[in-house]
N, C-alpha and C positions, 0 to 999 in steps of 0.2 A: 546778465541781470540777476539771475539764480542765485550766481555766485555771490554776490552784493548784497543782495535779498539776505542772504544766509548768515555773509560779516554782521550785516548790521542785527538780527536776529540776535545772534550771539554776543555780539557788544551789549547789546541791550539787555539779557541775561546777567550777563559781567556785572554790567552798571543798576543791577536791583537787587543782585548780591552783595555788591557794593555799599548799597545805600542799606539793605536790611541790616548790614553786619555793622553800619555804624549806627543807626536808630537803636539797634541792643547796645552798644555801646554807650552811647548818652542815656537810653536809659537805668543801666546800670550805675553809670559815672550819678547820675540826678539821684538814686536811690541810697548811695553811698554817701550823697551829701546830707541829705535829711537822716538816715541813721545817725551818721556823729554828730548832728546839732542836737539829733534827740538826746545820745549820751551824752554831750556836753551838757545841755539844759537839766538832764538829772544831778550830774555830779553838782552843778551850780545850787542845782535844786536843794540839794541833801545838805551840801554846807551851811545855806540859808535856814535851813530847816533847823542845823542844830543847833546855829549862833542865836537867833531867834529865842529859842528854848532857853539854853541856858541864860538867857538875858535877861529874857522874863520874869527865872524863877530869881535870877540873882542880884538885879537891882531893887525890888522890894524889899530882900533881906536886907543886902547891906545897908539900905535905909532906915530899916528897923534897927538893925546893929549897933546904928552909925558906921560912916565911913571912915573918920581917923579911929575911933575904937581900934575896926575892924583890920585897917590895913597897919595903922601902926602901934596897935596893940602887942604887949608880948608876955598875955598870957594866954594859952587854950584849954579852957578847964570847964566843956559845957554842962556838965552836971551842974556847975554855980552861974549858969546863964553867960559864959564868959570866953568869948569868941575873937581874941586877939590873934593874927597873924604872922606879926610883923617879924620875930622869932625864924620862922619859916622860909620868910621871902630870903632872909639875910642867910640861912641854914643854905636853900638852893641856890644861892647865889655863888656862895664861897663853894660850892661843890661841883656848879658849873667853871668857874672860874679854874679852879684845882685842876679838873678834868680839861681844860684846855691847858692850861702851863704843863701837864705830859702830855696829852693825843698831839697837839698841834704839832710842836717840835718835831716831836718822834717821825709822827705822820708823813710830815713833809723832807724829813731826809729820806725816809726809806722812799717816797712817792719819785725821788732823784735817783737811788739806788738802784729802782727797777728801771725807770725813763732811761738812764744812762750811762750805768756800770754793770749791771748784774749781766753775768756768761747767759746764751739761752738754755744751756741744760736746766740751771738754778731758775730759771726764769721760770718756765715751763712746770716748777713745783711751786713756787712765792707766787704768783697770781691763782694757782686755783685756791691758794691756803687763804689767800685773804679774802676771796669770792665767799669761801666758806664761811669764816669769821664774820663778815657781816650776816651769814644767815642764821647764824645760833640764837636759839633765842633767849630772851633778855632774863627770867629765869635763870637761865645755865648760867650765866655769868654771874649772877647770885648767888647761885649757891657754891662757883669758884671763890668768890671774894670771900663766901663765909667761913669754907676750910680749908685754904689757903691763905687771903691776902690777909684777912681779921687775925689768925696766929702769927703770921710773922711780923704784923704791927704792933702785937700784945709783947711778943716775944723783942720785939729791935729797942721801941719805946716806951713799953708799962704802956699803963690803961686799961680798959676791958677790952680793944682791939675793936667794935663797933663803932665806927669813928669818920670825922670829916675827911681825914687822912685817906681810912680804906674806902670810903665813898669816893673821891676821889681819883683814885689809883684806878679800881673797876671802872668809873666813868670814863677814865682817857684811855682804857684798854677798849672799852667797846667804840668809842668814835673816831679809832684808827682805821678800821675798814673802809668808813667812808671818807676822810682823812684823805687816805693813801691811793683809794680806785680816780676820783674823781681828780686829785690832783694830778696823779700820773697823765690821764687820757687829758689834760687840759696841757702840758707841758708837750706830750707829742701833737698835739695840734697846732705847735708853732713852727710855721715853715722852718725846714734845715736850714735854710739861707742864714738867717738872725741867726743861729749857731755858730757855723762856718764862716760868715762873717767875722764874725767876733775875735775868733781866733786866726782867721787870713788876719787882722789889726795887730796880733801880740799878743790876746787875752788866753789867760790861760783857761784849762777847761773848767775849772770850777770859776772863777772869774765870768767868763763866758754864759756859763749858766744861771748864775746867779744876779748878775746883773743886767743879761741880756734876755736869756729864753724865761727866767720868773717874769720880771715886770710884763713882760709879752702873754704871758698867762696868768696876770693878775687876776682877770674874771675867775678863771674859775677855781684857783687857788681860793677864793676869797668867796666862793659859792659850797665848796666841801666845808670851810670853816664853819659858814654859815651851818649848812643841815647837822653838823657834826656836836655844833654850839645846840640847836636844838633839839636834838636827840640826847643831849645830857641834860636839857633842864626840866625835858619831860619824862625822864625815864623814871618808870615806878616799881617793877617787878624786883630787879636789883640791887637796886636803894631801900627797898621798904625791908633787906634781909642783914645790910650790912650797917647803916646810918645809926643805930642805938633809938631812933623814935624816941628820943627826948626834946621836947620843945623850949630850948633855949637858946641864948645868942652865945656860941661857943666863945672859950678864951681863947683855945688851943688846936693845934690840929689831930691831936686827941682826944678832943670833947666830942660828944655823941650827939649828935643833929636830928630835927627832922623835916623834910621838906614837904614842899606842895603838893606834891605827888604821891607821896608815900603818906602824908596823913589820909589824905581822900580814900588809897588801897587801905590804910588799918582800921578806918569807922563807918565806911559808908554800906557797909554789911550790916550793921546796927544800928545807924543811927534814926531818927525819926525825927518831926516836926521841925522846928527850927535849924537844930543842928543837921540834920541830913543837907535844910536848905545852907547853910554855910559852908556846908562843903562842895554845892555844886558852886558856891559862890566862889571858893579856893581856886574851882577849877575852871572860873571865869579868870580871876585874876592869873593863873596858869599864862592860860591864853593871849588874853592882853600883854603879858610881858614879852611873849616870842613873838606878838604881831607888830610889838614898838622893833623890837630889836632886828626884824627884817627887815621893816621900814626903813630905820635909821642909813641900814648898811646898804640897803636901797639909794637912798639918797647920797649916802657917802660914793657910792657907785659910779653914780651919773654923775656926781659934780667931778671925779675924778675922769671922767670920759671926758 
């Protein structure tokens, strides 16, 4: 009976051991849930906060403006009250455009290069180089474009070298990083199988890849495009050093540009009353443009699933 007396004693120790060690466990697990709803509710929060703001101060103007004035306007000349964009949206467009006809290409063979071909010695230095490359900041790349890529564009094609061209070239240079990380890790996430498949059929290995292991990683081939597309149309530190900051509708790819982003960095240091407000209003319209263009590829997305 002692004996018994004493199992169950200690069983019962066991089992409030037991039980304390999971009560801190659910309450921990319950604590950890309400933290990330609170930083989720802030990040929510902050967004709202700013979209809000900038709405506020930016549908009033462009109402005062006018809104075809303002969006397809093409002059910017506020010293004569005269607040035309239109100039600009078409400047950042050919410049995002540009910037994708070299990053993407580029991007996506080298993103095959390292998935598929490259030795691991080579390997082992090409991935930390482009972890790199994505972290320099958007500056440095300006001021490469400006004594570098700006002389050899002055130097290959005449012009003053400030130009849609060299904007351009710096833009598909900086959205290669992200280009290249995001494609690669989306291509090895397609089982080996669809590979080896491919090629047990006949298919040869670029064959193979391209028609098998891409379409299989279309997501997120089509998600580095995406943040890669919008990191060129918002970029301002870089642009605002090499574009010429001329508010015209270019002829050429030697004409000197200015976009939405780099007007906002060159005036909003000085600017006051209205014109300050047209420029947060630039930087609505900013906005609006990358929030269609997600959408869109959103939608092109899902109806392709």
């Amino acid at each position: 009976m002692k004996e018994e007396k004493g199992l169950l004693a200690e069983n019962g120790k066991e089992a409030g051991a037991a039980y304390a060690v999971n009560r801190k466990a659910l309450v921990k697990e319950a604590a950890m849930k309400v933290l990330f709803l609170v930083a989720a509710s802030v990040f929510v929060a902050a967004v709202l906060v700013i979209c809000v703001y900038l709405f506020v101060l930016a549908i009033p103007t462009i109402g005062e403006i006018g809104f075809i004035k303002f969006v397809f306007g093409s002059t910017w000349l506020p010293s004569n009250g005269l607040y035309g964009i239109g100039t600009m949206i078409v400047g950042t467009s050919y410049a995002t455009a540009g910037a994708l006809l070299i990053g993407v290409p580029l991007g996506l063979l080298v993103a095959v290069f390292l998935a598929f071909y490259c030795p691991k010695p080579l390997y082992a230095v090409l991935k930390p180089v482009t972890n790199i490359l994505a972290g320099i900041p958007s500056i440095v790349y300006g001021y490469f474009g400006l004594v570098v890529i700006v002389p050899l564009v002055r130097e290959a094609f005449g012009g003053g070298g400030t130009s849609l061209l060299a904007t351009a070239i710096v833009l598909g240079i900086m959205i290669l990083p992200t280009i290249i990380s995001i494609t690669e890790n989306a291509l090895r996430a397609v089982p080996k199988s669809y590979y080896e498949g491919s090629v047990a059929l006949g298919a040869t290995k670029e064959r193979a890849i391209f028609r098998t292991v891409f379409p299989a990683a279309k997501s997120g081939v089509v998600t580095s495009i995406i943040l890669g597309l919008g990191r060129a149309f918002g970029e301002t530190a870089a642009v605002v050093l090499i574009c010429g900051n001329v508010a015209q509708f270019p002829d050429s790819l030697l004409d000197p540009i200015r976009t939405l982003s780099s007007n906002i960095a060159a005036e909003l240091g000085y600017a006051t009353g209205l014109h300050r407000d047209a420029l947060i209003a630039c930087a609505v319209v900013l906005f609006v443009f990358i929030l269609l263009i997600t959408v869109i590829v959103m939608l092109l997305r899902r109806k392709q699933r």
